[in-house]
C-alpha positions as CSV (number, residue, x, y, z in Angstrom):
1,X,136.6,89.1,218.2
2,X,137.6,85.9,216.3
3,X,135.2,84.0,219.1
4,X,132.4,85.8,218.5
5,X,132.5,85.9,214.6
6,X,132.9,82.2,215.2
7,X,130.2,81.3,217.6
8,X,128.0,83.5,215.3
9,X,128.8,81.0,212.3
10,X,128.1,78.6,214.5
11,X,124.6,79.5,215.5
12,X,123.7,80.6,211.7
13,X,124.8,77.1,211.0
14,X,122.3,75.4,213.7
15,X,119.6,77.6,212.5
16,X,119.9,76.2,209.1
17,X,119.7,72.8,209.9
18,X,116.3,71.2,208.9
19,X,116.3,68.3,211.2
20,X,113.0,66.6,209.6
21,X,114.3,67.1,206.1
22,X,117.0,65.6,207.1
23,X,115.3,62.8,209.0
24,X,113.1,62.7,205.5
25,X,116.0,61.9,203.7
26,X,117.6,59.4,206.0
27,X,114.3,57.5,206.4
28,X,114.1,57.2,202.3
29,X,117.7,55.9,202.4
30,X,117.0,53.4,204.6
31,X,114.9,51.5,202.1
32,X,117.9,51.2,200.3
33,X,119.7,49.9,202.4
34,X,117.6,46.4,201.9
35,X,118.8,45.9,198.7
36,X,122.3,46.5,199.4
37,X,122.3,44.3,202.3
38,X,120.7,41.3,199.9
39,X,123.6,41.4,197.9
40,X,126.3,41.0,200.5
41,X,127.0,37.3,202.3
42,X,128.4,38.3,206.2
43,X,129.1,36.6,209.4
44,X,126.4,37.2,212.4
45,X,126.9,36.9,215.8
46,X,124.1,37.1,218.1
47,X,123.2,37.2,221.4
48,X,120.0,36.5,222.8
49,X,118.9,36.3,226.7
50,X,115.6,35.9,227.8
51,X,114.2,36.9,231.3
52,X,112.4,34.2,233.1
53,X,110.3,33.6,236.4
54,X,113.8,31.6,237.7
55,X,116.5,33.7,239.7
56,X,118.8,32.4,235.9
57,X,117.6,33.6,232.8
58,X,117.6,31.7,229.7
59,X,120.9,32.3,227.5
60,X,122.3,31.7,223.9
61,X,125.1,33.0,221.6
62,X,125.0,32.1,217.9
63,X,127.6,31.9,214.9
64,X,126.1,31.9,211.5
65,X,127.1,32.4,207.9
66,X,124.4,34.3,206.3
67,X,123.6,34.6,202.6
68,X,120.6,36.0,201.0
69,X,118.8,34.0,198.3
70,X,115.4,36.4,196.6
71,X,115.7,38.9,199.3
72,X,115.4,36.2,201.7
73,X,118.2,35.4,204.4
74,X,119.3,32.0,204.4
75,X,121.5,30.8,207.3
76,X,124.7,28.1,208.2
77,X,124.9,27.8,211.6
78,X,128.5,27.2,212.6
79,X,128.3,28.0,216.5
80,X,126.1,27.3,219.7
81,X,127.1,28.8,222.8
82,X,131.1,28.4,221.2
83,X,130.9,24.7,220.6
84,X,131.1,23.8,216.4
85,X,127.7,22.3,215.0
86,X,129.8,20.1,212.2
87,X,129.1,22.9,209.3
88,X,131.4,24.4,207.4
89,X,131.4,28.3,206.3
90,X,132.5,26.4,203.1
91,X,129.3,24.1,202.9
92,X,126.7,24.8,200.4
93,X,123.3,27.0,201.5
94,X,120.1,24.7,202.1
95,X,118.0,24.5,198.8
96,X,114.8,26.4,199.1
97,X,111.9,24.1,200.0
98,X,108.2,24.8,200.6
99,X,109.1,25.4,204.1
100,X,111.9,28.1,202.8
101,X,108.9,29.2,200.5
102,X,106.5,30.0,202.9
103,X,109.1,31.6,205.2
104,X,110.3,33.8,202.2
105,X,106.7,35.5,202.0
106,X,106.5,36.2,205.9
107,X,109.6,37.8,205.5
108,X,108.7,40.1,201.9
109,X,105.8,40.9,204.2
110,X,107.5,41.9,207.2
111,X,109.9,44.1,205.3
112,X,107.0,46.6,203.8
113,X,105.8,46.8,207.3
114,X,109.0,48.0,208.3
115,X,109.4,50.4,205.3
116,X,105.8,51.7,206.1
117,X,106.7,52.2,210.0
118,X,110.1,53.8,209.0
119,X,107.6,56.5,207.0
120,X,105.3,56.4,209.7
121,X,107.7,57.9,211.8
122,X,107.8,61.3,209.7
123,X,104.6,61.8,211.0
124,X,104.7,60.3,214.5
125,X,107.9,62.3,215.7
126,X,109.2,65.6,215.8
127,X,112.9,66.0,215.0
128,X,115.3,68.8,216.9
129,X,118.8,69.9,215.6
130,X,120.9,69.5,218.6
131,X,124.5,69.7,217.5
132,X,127.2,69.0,215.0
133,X,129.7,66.0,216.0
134,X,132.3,63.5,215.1
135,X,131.6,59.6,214.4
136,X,134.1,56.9,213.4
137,X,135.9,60.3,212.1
138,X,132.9,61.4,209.7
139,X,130.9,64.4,211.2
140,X,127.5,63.7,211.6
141,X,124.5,65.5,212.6
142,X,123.0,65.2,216.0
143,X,118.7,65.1,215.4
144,X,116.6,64.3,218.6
145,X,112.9,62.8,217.9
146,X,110.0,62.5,220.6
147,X,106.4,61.8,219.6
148,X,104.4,64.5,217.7
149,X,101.2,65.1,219.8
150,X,99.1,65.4,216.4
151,X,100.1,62.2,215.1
152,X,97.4,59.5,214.5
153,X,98.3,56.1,215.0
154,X,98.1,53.2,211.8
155,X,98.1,50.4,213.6
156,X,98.6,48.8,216.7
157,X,102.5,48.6,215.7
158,X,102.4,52.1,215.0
159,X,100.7,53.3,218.2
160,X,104.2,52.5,220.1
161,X,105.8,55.2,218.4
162,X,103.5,57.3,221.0
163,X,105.8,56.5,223.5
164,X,109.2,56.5,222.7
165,X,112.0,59.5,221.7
166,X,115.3,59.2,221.1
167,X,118.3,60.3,219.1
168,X,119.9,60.0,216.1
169,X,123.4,60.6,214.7
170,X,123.3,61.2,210.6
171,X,126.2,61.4,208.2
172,X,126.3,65.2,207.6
173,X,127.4,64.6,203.4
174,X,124.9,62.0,202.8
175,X,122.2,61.4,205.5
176,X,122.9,58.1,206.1
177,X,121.7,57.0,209.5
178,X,124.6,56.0,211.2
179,X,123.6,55.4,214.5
180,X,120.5,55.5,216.6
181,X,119.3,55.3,220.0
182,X,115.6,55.2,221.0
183,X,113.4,54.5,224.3
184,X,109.9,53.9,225.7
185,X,109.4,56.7,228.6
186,X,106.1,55.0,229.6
187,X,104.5,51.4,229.9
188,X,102.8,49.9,226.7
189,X,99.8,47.2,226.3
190,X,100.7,44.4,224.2
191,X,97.6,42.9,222.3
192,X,95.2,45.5,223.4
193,X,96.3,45.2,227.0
194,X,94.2,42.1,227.7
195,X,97.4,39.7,228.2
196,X,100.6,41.7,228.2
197,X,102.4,44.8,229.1
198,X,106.2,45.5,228.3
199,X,107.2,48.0,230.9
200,X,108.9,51.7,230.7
201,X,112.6,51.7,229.6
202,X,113.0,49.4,226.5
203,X,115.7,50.5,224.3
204,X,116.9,49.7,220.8
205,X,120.0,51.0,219.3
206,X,121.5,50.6,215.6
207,X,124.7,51.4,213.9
208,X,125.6,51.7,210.1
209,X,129.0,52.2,208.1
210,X,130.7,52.3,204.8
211,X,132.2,48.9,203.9
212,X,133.8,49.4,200.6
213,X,131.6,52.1,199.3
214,X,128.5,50.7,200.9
215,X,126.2,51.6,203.6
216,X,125.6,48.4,205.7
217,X,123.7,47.8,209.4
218,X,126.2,46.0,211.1
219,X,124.8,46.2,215.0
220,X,121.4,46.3,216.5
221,X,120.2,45.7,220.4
222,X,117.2,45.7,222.4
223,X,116.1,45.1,225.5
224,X,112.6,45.2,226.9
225,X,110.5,43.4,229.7
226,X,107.0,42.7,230.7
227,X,104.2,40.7,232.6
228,X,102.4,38.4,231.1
229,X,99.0,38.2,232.7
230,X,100.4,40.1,235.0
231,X,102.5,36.7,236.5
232,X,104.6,35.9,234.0
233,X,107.9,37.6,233.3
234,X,108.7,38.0,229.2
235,X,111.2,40.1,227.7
236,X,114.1,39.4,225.2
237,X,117.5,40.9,225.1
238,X,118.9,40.5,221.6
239,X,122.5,41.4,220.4
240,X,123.4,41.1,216.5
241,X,126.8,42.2,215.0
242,X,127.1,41.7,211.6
243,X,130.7,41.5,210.3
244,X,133.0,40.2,207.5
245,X,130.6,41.7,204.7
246,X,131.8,40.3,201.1
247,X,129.1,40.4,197.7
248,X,127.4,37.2,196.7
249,X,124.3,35.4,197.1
250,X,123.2,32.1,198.8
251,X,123.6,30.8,195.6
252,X,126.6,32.0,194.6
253,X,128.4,32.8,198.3
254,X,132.4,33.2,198.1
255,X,134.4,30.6,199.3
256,X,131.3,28.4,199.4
257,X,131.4,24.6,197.8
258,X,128.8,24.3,194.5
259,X,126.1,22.2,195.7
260,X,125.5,19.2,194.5
């Protein structure tokens, strides 16, 4: 008797769920989380592999110290491959220059593209309560996503979202996104087709977790592959772990020399 008055609140539970007002929330969340990340300095360590016509494909692992100076990420390299570059996690940030400038408004840019896909995908998906679970010992809500056959693509950015589902685990107390898994079940053009096509089974995944109070992204990876008019092999697989999170600015990093 106790079983079935259980599995009974258990299934009133699932039926209660609204998995796209809950991907609603996590999506406006997400904005957020680019102003919390600009006020946090952090180490990075990526890994990035490149596939290549040659039997050996094209490898390299980075070290950097990474600040943020007007929403803008600004980088110390201290690592190649494991061997030291010369700086220091103590040396001062680059000044901004006109190069920095120009860079700075790609990057503004870029980030309201994002925020516009993220909302984008409101539309372009529809979200499925699968389960309740456990993550990093916080229980989290289990929402699958595959594309809604209705949706209308933006742009050409937005017209990949036609071809990829996925799932999505989501802090049950605050709708955090806290980790996230997604993948392309069919080929898709590149440029309108004409040059290049990444093939069927590229994947992105990215986690999320309290540091000190604080929602932060602190690992993303992809993998796709293509042809290149139809000859060429392209591609990327690209590793970032963020780690060591601490407040401050490329201005004003901690444990950082003033510049001169």
């Amino acid at each position: 008797m106790l079983l079935l008055v259980l599995g009974a609140l258990l299934l009133t539970a699932d039926q209660n769920v609204d998995a796209h007002a809950v991907a609603r929330d996590t999506v406006n969340l997400q904005a957020k989380l680019f102003d919390e990340i600009e006020q946090h300095c952090f180490m990075m360590r990526i890994f990035q592999e490149e596939p290549t016509n040659e039997a050996k494909r094209k490898q390299e692992t980075r070290l950097e110290h990474v600040c943020f100076r007007d929403g803008v990420p600004v980088y110390n390299r201290l690592e190649i491959d494991g061997k030291p570059t010369g700086i220091k996690m103590t040396d001062p940030f680059p000044p901004p220059d006109d190069e920095w400038k120009k860079r700075a408004e790609k990057i503004r840019e870029a980030r309201k593209t994002q925020i516009d896909i993220a909302q984008q995908c409101l539309q372009a998906f529809v979200f499925s309560y699968v389960t309740e679970a456990v993550m990093e010992g916080r229980p989290v809500l289990v929402i699958d996503f595959k594309p809604n056959p209705d949706y209308r693509a933006q742009s050409r950015t937005t017209e990949l979202l036609r071809v990829v589902s996925g799932r999505a685990w989501i802090d049950r107390d605050t709708h955090y996104l806290m980790r996230i898994q997604a993948k392309t079940f069919k080929d898709f053009a590149l440029w309108g087709g004409l040059l290049a096509r990444v093939r069927e089974g590229a994947t992105i995944e990215m986690r999320q977790k309290l540091f000190e109070g604080v929602w932060l992204p602190y690992f993303l990876e992809e993998r796709w592959e293509g042809k290149l008019a139809m000859m060429h092999r392209i591609g990327d697989h690209f590793r970032l772990e963020r780690f060591d999170f601490a407040r401050g600015t490329a201005d004003k990093a901690p444990g950082t020399k003033p510049a001169k």
